[in-house]
N, C-alpha and C positions, 0 to 999 in steps of 0.2 A: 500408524507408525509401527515398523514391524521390530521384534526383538530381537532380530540379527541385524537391522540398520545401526540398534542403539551399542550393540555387542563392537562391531565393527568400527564405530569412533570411539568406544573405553580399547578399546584393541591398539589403534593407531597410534591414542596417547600412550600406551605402555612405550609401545616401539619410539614414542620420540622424545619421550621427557624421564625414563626409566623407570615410573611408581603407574599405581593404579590412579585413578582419577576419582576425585570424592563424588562424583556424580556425572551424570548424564541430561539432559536438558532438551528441548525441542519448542518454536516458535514457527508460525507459520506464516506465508506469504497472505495474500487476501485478491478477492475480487471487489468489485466497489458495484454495487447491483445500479445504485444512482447518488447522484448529490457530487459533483465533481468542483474541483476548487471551490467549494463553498467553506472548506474546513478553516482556512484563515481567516475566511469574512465572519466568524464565529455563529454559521450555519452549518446546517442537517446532513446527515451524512449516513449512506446506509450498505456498510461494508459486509461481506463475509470471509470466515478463514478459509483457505483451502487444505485439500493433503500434504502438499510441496512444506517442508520445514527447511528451516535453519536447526542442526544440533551441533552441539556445543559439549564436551568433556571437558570436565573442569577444575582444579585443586589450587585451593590457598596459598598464599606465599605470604613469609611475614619479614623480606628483606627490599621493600619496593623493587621487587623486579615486576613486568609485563612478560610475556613472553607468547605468544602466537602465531598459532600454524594453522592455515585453510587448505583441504585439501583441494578446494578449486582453484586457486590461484598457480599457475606454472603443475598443473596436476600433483601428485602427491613428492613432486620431486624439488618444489617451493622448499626451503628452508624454512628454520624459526626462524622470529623475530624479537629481539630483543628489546625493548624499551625502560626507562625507567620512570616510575609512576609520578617522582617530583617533579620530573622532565616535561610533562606531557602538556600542550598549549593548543587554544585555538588556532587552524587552519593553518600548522605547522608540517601536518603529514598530506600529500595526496596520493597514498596508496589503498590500496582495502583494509590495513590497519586502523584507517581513520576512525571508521566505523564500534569496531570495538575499541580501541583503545579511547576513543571520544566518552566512552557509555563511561567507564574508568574513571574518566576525568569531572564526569557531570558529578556522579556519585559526592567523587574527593569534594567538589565545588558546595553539593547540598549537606554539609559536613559528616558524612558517611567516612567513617574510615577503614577506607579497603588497601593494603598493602601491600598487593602484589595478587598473582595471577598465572597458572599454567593454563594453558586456553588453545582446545584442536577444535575446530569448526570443518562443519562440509554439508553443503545445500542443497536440496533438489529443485528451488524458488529461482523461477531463469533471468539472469540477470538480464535486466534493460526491458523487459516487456510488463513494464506498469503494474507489476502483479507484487510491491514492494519487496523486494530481497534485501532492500537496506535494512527496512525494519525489521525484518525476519532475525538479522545479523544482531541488530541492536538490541532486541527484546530480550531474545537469548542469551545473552553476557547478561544484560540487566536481573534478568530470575536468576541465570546462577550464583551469581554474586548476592543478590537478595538476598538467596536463602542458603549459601557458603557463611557468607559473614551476618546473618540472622538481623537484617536491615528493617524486616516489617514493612515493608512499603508492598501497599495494592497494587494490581494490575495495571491502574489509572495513574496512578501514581507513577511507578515506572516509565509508563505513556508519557509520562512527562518529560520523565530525566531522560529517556533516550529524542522525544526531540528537539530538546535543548542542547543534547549531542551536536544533532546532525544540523542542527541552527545553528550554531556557536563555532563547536569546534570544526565539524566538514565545513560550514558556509555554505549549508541548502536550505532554502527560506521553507522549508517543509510546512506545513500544517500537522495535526494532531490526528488526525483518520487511522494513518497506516500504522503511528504504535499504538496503538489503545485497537484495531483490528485485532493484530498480532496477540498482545497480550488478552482481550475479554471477550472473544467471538467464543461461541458455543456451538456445537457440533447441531447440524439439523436448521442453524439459524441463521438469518441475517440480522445485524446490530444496527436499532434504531440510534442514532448516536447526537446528540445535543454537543457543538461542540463550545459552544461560550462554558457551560458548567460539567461538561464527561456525563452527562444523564444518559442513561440506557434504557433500552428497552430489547428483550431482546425477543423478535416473529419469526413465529416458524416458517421454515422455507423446505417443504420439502416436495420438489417438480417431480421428483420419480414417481410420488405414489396418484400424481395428477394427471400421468403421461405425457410429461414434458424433459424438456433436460433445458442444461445451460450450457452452451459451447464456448468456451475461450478460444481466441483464434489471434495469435500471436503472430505479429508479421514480419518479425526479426529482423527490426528496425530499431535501431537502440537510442535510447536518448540517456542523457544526463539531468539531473536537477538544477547542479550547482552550476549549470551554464546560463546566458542572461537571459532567454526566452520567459524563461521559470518567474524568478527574478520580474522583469517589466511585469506583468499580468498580475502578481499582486502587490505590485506597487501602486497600479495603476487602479487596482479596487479601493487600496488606500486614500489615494488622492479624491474618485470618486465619494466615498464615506465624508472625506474632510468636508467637500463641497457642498456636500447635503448636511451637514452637521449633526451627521451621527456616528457613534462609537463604530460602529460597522457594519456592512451593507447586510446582514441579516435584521437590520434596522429598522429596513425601508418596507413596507408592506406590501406583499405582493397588488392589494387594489391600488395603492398610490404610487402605483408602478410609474404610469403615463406622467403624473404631477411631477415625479421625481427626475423626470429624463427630460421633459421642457426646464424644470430649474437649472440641468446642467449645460443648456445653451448648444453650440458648435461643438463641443468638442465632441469628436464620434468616437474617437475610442473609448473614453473613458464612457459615454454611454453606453456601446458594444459591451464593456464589463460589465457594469453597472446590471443590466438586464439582464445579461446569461442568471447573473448569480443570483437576482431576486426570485426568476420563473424557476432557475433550477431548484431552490430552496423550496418551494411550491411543487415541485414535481417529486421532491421527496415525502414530502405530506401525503400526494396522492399517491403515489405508491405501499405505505405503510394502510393507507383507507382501505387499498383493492384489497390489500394481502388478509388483512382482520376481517374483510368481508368476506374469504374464502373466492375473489376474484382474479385471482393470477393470472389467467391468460390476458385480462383486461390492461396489466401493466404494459404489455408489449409497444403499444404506439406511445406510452409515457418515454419509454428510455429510446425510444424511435428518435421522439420531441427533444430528447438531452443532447442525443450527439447533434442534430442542424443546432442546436445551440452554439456545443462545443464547437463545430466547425465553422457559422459563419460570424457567432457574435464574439467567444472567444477566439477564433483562429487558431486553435493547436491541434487540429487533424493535419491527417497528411495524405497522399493518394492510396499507400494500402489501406489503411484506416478508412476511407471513404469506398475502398472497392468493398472489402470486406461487407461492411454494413449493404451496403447496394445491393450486390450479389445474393447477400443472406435473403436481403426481402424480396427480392424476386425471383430466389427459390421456394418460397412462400414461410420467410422466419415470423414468429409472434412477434419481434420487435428485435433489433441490434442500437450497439452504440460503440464507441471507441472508450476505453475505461484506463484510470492513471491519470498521470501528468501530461500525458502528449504529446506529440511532436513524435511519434513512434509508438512503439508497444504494442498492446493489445485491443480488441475489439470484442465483447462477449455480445451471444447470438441467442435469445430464446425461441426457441423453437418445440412442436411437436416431436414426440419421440420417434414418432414412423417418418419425418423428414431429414432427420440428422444425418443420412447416411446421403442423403441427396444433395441437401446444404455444402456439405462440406467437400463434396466431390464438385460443385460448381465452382465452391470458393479456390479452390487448388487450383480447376483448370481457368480462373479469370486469372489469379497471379500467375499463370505459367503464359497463359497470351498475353497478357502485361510487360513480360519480362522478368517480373520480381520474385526475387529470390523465395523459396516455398514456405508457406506459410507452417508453424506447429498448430495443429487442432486439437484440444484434450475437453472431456468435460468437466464443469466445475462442480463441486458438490461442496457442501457446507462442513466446513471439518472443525475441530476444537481449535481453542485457544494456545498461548504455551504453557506448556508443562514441565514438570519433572518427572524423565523417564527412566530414573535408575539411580 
């Protein structure tokens, strides 16, 4: 995070709210290395932060007003917005105000009394490519206000309240991953993450010094959460759990896999669930095993194994998403999958560091013979958590 990025949002707030800003603030997007909807079935889940932040300039009000400016929304030529903080209700807004003004409202709801709020936002987390920029948005307002109005609430903690925001107030059946990424990932690392109780753990991840990288490969294909795809799939883990009569499918053991999917009879979808999420929880196990055994390259066919999950047992791949991955392995990648929610986004690639330049020039030219629109490719690298930078 550079010290003219952080210069340049306390700058924008002078120019739109006429005082300095009590502070500066920064949360970051995340990659998901593996464990994908497994967060609501109250399994494992093993994200990292990235560089890309959400920052946040920020000063107190003590007349319930709201008042919020993105500089990405309508570019820097978006108005404020005005709200008032009594005012504020679930799935009343569907603008990108929802987002923070939600984290606002969760606070009010956990009996935090926050009274107002001058609040300039501006992201480099791309919106719609599964690399979470809602959380990024959410976590961000959540620490400044934390530590504006001296709330004491943990990172995990926060992870809360912002997704019972985006539950509540947006209307995205989110799980727990992307705030508790955003807020408690540590630079160099990826976060083992327990999500029935927030346990952490946090392994080192660092591919450069292994001669490897990690490619995100983004297919700028946008998807929504709060639309019903989201929605069905853990519904329908839901129903499977009831079935099996457990609290929920991180319940079900991955050996009494086979027993648990004859109990559920005909129904194929809910077995399709049912299964992604037991092996994926399993395949988060084994990826923490390779990483502490110093066998990184060996994860490669695990997260290989997660996306035909995602794709044929889940169903929320899409054709970039499956070209990507395709293309990477038969450029010769250590392993690819599609990462996020789905139905869009992004795809990350491990690969050798002397391939990356090969990889990615294959994967351009399969989406250009495709037709589809060109891909972003960056690498990922393990970056801190949010902070306060000013």
């Amino acid at each position: 995070m550079s010290v003219e990025r952080a210069a340049a949002v306390a700058e924008r707030f002078r120019e739109l709210y006429g005082a300095e800003p009590e502070g500066v603030w920064a949360a970051p997007g995340r990659v998901n290395l593996i464990g994908e909807h497994t967060d609501y079935n109250d399994g494992f889940v093993m994200p990292f932060a990235l560089p890309h932040t959400a920052v946040a300039a920020v000063s107190r009000r003590d007349d319930g007003v709201l008042r919020l400016h993105s500089a990405d929304i309508d570019g820097e030529a978006g108005g404020v917005v005005e709200l008032r903080v009594d005012d504020l209700a679930p799935e009343t807004d569907r603008n990108w105000t929802a987002y923070p003004s939600g984290v606002v409202w969760a606070l009010r709801q956990a009996g935090h009394q926050v009274t107002g709020a001058d609040i300039h936002l501006a992201s480099t987390v791309p919106a719609g490519a599964g690399l979470s920029s809602s959380a990024a948005l959410e976590v961000v307002v959540a620490l400044a206000l934390n530590d504006l109005y001296e709330l004491g609430q943990k990172g995990w903690q926060l992870a809360r309240l912002c997704q019972r925001a985006e539950n509540v107030y947006v209307g995205a059946p989110v799980g727990i991953m992307d705030q508790t990424a955003s807020a408690c990932c540590e630079a160099g690392h990826a976060l083992f993450l327990d999500t029935r109780d927030l346990s952490q753990q946090q392994i080192p991840f660092d591919l450069a010094a292994e001669g490897m990288r990690l490619l995100v490969v983004d297919t700028q294909v946008k998807h929504s959460h709060s639309e019903g795809e989201y929605g069905k799939r853990r519904a329908g883990c839901e129903k499977g759990a009831a079935l099996l009569g457990v609290d929920a499918l991180r319940d079900v053991a991955y050996d009494e896999l086979d027993a648990a999917l004859e109990r559920l009879g005909d129904d194929e979808e809910v077995r399709r669930l049912v299964r992604h999420v037991v092996t994926e929880d399993q395949r988060v196990e084994r990826v923490v095993a390779l990483l502490e055994a110093g066998e990184t390259r060996a994860i490669g066919p695990v997260l290989t194994q997660g996306h035909a999950s995602l794709r044929d047992d889940f169903r929320i791949s899409c054709p970039e998403l499956d070209l990507v991955v395709d293309t990477a392995l038969a450029g010769g990648a250590l392993g690819a999958r599609m990462t996020g929610g789905g139905f869009g986004g992004s795809a990350i690639v491990l690969a050798e560091a002397a391939d990356v330049e090969t990889i990615t020039k294959a994967v351009e030219e399969a989406f250009g013979a495709a037709g589809f629109i060109a891909p972003r490719v960056f690498e990922a690298v393990p970056a801190a958590g949010a902070r306060r930078l000013s």
